[in-house]
C-alpha positions in Angstrom: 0.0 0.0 0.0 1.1 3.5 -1.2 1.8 5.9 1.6 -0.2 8.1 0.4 -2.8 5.1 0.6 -2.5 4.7 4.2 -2.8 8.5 4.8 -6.0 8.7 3.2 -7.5 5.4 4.7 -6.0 6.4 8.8 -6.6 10.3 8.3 -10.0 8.9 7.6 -10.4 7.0 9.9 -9.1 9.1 12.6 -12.0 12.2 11.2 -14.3 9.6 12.0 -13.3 9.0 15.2 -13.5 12.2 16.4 -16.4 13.3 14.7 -18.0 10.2 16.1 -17.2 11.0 20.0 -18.4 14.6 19.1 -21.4 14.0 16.9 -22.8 10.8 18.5 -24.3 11.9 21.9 -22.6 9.8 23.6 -20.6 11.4 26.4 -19.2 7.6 27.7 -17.6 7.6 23.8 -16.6 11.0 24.0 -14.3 10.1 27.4 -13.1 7.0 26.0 -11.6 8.5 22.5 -10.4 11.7 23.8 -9.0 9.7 26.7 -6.9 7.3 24.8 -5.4 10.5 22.9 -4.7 11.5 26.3 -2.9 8.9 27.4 -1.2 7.8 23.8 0.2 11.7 23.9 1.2 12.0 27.5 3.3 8.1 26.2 4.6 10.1 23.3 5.7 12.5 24.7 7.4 10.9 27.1 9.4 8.9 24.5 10.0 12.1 22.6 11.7 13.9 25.0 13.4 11.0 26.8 12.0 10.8 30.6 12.3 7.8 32.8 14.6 6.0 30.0 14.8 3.0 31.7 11.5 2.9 33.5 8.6 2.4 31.4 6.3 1.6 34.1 6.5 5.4 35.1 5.8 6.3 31.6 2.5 3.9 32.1 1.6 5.9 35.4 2.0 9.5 34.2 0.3 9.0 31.3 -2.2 7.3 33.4 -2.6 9.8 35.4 -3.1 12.7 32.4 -6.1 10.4 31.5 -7.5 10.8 35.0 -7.1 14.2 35.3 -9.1 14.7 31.6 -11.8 12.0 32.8 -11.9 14.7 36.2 -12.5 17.8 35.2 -15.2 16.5 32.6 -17.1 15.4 35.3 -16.6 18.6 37.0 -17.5 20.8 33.9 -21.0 18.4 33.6 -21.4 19.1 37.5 -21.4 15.2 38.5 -18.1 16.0 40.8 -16.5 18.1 43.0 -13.2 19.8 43.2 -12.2 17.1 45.9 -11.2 14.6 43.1 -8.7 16.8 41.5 -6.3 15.7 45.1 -5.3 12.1 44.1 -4.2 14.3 41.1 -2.4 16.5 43.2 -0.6 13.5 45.7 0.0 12.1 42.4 2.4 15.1 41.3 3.6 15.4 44.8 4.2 11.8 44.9 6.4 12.5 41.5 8.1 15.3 43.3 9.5 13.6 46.3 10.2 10.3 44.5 12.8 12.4 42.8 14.8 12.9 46.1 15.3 9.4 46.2 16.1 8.3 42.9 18.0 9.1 39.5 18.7 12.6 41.4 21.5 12.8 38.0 18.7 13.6 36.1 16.9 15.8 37.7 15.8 18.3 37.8 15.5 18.5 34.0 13.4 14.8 33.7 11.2 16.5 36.5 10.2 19.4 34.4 9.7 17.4 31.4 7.1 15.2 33.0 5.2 18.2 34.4 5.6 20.3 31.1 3.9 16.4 29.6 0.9 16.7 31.8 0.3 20.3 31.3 0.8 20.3 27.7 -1.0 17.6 27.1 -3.3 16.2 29.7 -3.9 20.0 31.0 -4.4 21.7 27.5 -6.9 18.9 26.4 -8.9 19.3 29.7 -10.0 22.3 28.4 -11.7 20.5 25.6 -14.5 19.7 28.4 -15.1 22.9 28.9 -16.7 23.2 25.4 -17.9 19.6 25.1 -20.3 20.2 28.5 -22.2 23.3 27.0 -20.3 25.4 29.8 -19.1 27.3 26.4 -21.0 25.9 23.4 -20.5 22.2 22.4 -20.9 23.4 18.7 -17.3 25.4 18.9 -15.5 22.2 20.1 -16.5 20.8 16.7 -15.6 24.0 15.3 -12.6 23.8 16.7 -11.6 20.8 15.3 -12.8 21.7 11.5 -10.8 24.7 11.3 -8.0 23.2 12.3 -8.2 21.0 9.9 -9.2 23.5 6.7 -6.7 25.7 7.9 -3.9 22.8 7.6 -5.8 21.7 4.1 -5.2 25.4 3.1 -1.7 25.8 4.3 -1.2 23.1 2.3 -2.6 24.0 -1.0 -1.2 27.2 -0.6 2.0 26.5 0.5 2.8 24.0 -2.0 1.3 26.4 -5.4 2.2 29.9 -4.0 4.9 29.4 -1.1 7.9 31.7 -1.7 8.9 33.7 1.5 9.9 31.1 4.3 7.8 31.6 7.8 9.7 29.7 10.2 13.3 27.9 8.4 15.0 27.3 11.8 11.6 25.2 12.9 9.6 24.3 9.9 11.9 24.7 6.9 8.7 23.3 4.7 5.9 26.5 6.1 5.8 29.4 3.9 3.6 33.0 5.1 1.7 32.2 1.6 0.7 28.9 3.2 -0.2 30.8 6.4 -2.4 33.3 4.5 -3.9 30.4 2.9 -4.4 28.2 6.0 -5.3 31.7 7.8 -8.2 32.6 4.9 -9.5 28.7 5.1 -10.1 29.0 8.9 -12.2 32.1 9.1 -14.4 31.2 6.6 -15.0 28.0 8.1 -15.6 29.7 11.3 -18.0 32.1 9.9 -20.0 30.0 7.5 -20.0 27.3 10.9 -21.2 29.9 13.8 -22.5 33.1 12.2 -20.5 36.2 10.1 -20.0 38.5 13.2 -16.9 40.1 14.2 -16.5 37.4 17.5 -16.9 34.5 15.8 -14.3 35.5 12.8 -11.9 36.9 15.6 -12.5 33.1 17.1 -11.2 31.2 13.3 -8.4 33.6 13.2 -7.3 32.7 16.8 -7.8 28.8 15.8 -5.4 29.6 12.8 -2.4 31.6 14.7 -2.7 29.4 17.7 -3.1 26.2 15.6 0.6 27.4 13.8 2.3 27.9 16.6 1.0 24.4 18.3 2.3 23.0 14.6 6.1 24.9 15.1 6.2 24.1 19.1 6.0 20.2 18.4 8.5 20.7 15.2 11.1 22.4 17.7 10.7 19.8 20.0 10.7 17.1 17.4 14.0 18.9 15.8 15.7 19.5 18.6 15.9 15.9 19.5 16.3 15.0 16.1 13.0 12.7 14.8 10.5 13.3 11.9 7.4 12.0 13.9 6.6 11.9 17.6 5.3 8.1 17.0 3.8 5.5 14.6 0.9 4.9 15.8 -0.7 6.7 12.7 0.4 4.8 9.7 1.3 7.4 7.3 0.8 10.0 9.3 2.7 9.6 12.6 1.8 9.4 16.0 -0.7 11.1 18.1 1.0 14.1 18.7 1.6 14.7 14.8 -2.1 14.8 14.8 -3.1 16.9 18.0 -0.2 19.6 18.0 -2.4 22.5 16.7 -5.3 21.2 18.6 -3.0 21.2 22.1 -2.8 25.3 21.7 -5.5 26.3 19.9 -7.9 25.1 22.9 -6.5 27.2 25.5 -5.6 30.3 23.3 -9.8 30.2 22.1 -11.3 29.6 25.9 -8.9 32.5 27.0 -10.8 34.5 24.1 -14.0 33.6 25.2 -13.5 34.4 29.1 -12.0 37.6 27.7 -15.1 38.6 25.8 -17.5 37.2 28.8 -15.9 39.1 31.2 -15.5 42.2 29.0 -20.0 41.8 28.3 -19.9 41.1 32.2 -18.1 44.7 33.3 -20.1 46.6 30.6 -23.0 45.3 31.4 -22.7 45.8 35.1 
């Protein structure tokens, strides 16, 4: 099978996934799918950046423990928990912390910070997805979310590869041009506009998914250059591993719920 082949058939199948957990009603599926990206990324990166090299039980546990915090705060966001759950969490990292004293103290503290910077950057960043997914923002933007980050990639693309002449990040992504950007950039507002309305907030909120999305794209490709791989897995045949797929995604959900808490709280001081 051509590679090309096998990125068609898993890119498929990987759109269907997660328009499945997002379309179907079913919150159980919803936990399940974005769950196992949880845990498969936390795993990632954990074998990207080289922690616990000789301990792959801890890599189990950490990436564990990402999936409990998502699994947490969604049930905190639908109201069926409180707060209280988020301390196992908590002794978890403290557990983590004081291990350290005891053990492979050569490699710390620089392991140490690369497992926290794991479960913020991914277990953290994709919590916020249940702020969206609960309809404490609007469960329609989640799927937005996820459809303008992928036009603005198809458009990046298409742009990049027919118009791109002026490089926009050589030292990171020697391949992304600004033409691609624009194009990407164009693709994602549109999207936005023609999939929540034409005003200003909601083209402000595709142009946010497009920036953010780029710079999620060149964090994981300075990560992934710096220790020198093209993918951050295989999990993905032809595409990579789970990462590949969710870099955008990882900043462009925290970047778009800080723009909506801005414009809340903006409405919320005028108003009062």
């Amino acid at each position: 099978m051509s590679n090309l082949a096998k990125r068609a058939i898993f890119g498929g199948l990987y759109v269907a996934l997660i328009l499945g957990a997002l379309l179907l009603g079913s919150p159980l599926l919803y936990m399940i799918v974005f769950g196992l990206i949880v845990f498969l990324g936390v795993w990632e990166w954990s074998n990207l950046v080289s922690t616990h090299r000789t301990f792959p039980l801890r890599r189990i546990s950490d990436a564990s423990a990402g999936v409990y915090l998502f699994w947490v705060t969604y049930m905190i966001a639908q109201g069926k928990a409180g707060h209280i759950l988020l301390v196992p969490y908590a002794a978890y990292l403290l557990y983590v912390l004081v291990r350290s004293i005891y053990s492979e103290r050569e490699l710390m503290p620089t392991d140490l910070a690369k497992v926290f910077l794991g479960q913020i950057y991914v277990a953290g960043f994709m919590s916020v997805a249940n702020i969206f997914y609960s309809g404490l923002a609007d469960s329609r933007l989640l799927l937005t979310i996820f459809v303008c980050i992928w036009v603005n990639d198809t458009g990046a693309y298409l742009a990049g590869s027919t118009l791109g002449r002026h490089k926009l990040f050589p030292s990171v992504s020697p391949k992304k041009s600004w033409e691609g950007f624009a194009g990407g950039f164009i693709a994602s507002v549109l999207v936005s506009g023609l999939m929540l309305g034409w005003e200003p907030l909601w083209l402000l909120f595709g142009a946010v998914i497009s920036v953010a999305g780029t710079w999620g794209d060149l964090f994981e490709s300075m990560i992934k250059r710096q220790v020198g791989v093209k993918d951050s897995g295989n999990i993905i045949p032809g595409h990579g591993g789970i990462l590949d797929r969710i870099d955008s995604l990882l900043l462009v959900l925290p970047f778009t719920a800080f723009l909506l808490w801005v414009i809340h709280t903006y409405q919320y001081l005028h108003l009062s």
